[in-house]
C-alpha positions in Angstrom: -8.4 -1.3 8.0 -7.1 1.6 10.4 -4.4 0.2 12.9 -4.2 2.1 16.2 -0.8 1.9 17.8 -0.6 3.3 21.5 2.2 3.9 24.0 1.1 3.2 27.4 1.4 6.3 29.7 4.4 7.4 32.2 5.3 4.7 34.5 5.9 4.6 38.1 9.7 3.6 38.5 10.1 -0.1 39.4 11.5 0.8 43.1 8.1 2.4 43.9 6.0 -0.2 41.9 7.7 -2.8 41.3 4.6 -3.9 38.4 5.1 -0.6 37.1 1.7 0.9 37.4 0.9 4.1 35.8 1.7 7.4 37.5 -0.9 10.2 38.3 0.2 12.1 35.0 0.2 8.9 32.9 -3.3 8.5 33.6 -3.9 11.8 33.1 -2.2 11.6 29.9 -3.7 9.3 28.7 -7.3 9.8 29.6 -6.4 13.1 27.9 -5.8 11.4 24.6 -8.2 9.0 24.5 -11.1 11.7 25.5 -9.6 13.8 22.4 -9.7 10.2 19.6 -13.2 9.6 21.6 -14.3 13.0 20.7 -13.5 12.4 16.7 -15.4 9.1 16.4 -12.4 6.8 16.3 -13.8 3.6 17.9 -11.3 0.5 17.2 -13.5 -3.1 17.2 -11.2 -4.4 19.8 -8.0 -2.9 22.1 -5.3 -5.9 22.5 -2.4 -5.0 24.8 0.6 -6.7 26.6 -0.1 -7.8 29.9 2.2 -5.2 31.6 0.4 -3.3 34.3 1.2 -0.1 32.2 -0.4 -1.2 28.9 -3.4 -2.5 30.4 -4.1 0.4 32.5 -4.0 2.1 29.3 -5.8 0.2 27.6 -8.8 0.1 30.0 -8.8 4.3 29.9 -9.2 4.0 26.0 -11.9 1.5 26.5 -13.5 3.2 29.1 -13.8 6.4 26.4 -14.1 4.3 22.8 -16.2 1.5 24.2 -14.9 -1.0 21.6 -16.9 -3.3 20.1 -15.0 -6.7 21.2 -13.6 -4.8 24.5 -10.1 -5.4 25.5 -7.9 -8.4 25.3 -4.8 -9.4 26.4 -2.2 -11.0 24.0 1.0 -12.4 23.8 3.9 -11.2 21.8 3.3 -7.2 22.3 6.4 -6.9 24.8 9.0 -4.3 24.8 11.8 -6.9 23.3 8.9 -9.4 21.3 9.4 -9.6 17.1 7.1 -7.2 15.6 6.8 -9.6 12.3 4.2 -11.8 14.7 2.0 -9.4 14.9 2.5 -7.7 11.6 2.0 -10.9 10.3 -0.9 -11.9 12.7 -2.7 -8.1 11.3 -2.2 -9.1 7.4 -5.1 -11.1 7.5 -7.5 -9.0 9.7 -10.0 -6.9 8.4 -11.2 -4.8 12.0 -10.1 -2.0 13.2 -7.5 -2.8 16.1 -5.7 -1.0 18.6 -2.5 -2.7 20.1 -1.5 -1.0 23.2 2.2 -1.2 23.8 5.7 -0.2 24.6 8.8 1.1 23.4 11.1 0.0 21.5 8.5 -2.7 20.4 5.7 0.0 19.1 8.9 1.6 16.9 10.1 -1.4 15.4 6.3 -2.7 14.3 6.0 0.9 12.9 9.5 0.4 10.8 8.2 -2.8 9.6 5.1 -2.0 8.5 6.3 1.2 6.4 9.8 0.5 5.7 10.0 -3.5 5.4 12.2 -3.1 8.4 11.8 -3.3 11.8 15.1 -1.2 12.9 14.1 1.6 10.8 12.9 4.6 12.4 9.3 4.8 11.1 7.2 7.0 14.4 8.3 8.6 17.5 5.6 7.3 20.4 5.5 9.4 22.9 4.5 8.3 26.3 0.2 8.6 26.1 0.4 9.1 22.7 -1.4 7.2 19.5 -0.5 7.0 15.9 -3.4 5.8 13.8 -1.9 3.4 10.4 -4.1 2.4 7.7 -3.4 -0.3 5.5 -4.6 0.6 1.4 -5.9 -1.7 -0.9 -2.3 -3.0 -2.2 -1.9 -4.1 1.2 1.1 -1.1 1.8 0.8 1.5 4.9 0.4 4.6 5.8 0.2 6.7 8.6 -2.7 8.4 8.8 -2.1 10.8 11.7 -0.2 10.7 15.2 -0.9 12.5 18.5 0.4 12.8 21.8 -0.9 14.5 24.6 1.4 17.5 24.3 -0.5 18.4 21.1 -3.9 18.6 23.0 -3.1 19.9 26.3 
């Protein structure tokens, strides 16, 4: 199972957008990095994200490039503050490919849980755009298979 993490793009500031929409560079971000996973074949068999304006404008760009299978769906418990152990829990007995498309310091602490056994430890840095791909072995630990952000492609 590979486990796509994704930090939504840059976000308008709350006094201009008070829903926090993406910016012109966090869409271009993040069309950037999707194009660039598109390109290598990575298609996840569904994209789950937040709720937040943010997340699921990012979401929609990946979905828009990697067409996945079960499209995109929104789900609780993927909040900035939320307890990663729901969803490392809720991705112990999945067998798909997923993306969760998320935010910070959420995306960190799932990251520290699922490689360290603990959610404060510093696991990944997600950049704003950015993706870090996990995959799970057959003794059920994790790795991380790669990370990318769209600095490293533009």
């Amino acid at each position: 199972m590979f486990l796509y993490l994704v930090r939504h793009g840059e976000a308008k500031p709350e006094t201009e957008d008070p829903a926090r929409g993406l910016t012109d560079k966090g869409f271009r971000d993040v069309s950037l990095t999707a194009l660039y996973v598109h390109e290598r074949g990575i298609k996840p068999d569904v994209i789950y994200h937040s709720g937040k304006k943010r997340a699921q404008q990012t979401a929609q760009i990946f979905n828009d490039y990697v067409k996945s299978v079960k499209g995109i769906i929104e789900a609780d418990s993927l909040a900035p503050m939320d307890d990663p152990a729901i969803w490392a829990g809720r991705i112990s007995g999945m067998r798909e490919n997923i993306m969760l498309v998320g935010h910070l310091p959420y995306l960190a602490r799932l990251a520290g849980l699922l490689l360290c056994g603990d959610k404060e430890k510093l696991a990944a840095d997600f950049k704003t755009g950015g993706i870090a791909c996990f995959e799970r072995l057959s003794d059920g630990r994790w790795i991380v298979a790669w990370m990318l952000s769209p600095a490293m492609i533009s």
